[in-house]
C-alpha positions as CSV (number, residue, x, y, z in Angstrom):
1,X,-40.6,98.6,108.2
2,X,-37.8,100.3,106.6
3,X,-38.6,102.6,103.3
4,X,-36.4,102.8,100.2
5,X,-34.9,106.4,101.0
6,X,-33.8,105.4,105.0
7,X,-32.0,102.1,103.2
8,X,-30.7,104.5,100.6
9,X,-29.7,106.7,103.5
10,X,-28.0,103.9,105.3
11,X,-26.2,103.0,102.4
12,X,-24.6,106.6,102.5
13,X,-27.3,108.7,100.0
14,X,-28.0,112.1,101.1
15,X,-31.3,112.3,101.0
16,X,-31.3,115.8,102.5
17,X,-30.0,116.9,99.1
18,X,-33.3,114.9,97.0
19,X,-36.2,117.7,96.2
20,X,-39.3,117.2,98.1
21,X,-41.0,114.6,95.1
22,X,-38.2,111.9,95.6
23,X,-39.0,108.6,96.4
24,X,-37.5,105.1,96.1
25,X,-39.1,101.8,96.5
26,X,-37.4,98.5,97.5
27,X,-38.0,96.0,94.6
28,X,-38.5,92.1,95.4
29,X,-37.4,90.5,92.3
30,X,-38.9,87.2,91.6
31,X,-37.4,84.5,89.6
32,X,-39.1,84.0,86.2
33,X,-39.4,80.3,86.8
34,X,-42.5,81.4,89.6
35,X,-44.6,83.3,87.5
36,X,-46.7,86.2,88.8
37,X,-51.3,85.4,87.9
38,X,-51.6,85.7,84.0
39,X,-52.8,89.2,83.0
40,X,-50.7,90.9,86.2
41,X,-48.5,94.2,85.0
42,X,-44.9,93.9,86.6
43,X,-41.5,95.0,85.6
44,X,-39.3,92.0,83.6
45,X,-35.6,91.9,83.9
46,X,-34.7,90.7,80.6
47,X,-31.1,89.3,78.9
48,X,-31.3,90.0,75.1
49,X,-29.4,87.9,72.2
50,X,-26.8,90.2,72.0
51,X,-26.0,89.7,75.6
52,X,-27.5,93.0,77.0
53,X,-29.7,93.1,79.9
54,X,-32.3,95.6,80.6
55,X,-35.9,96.2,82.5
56,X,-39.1,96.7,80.5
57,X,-42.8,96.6,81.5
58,X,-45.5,93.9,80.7
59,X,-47.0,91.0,81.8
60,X,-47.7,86.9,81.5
61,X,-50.8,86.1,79.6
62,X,-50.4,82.5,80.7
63,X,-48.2,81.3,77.6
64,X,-45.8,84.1,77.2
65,X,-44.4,87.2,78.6
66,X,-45.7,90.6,76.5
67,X,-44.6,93.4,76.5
68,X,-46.7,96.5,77.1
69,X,-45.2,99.2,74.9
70,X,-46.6,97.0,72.1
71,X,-48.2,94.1,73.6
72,X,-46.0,92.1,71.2
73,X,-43.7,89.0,72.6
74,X,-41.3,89.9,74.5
75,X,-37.9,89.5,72.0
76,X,-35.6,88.3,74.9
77,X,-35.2,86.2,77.8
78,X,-37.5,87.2,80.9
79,X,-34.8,86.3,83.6
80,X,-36.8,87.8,86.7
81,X,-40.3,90.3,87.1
82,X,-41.1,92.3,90.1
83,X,-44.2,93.5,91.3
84,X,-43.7,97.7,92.2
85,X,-46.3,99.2,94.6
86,X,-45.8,102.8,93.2
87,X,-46.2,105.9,95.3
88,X,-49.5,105.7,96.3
89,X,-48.7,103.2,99.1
C-alpha cells in the first residue's frame, strides 16, 4: 500500500526537506448522496451561498449534517465527507 508522503513524493514533493512530524494521508472522498452511519465525525466539503467552497468538521445525525465547532446546522451545501484515519494508523 502506498502512504500519502511516497504519492506526494511521486508527484515531485521533497519529502527529504519535511521535519521529522510530517505526515500526509490520502483522503477517499465520498459523495454526500451515500451518507456515512448517523453520529460518525468526518470532514464535509461544503459549497456555500456565496459560491465559496471550503472543508469543515461534523457529522450526520440522521436528518442533517452538523457541524462540530457549534453543533449547529451546517449553513451550506454538504457536497462530499471523508472519513480521515489520523496518525495513529
Amino acid at each position: 500500500m502506498t502512504t500519502g508522503l511516497q504519492t506526494l513524493a511521486t508527484d515531485g514533493l521533497d519529502i527529504a526537506a519535511l521535519d521529522d512530524g510530517s505526515a500526509a494521508e490520502m483522503l477517499h472522498w465520498h459523495s454526500a448522496a451515500n451518507l456515512p452511519d448517523a453520529d460518525q465525525t468526518v470532514l464535509l466539503w461544503v459549497r456555500y451561498e456565496d459560491g465559496e467552497t471550503d472543508w469543515a468538521a461534523g457529522w450526520w445525525d440522521g436528518e442533517a449534517w452538523r457541524l462540530c465547532e457549534s453543533g449547529g446546522a451546517c449553513s451550506g451545501r454538504v457536497l462530499h465527507w471523508a472519513e480521515p484515519a489520523g496518525p495513529a494508523c
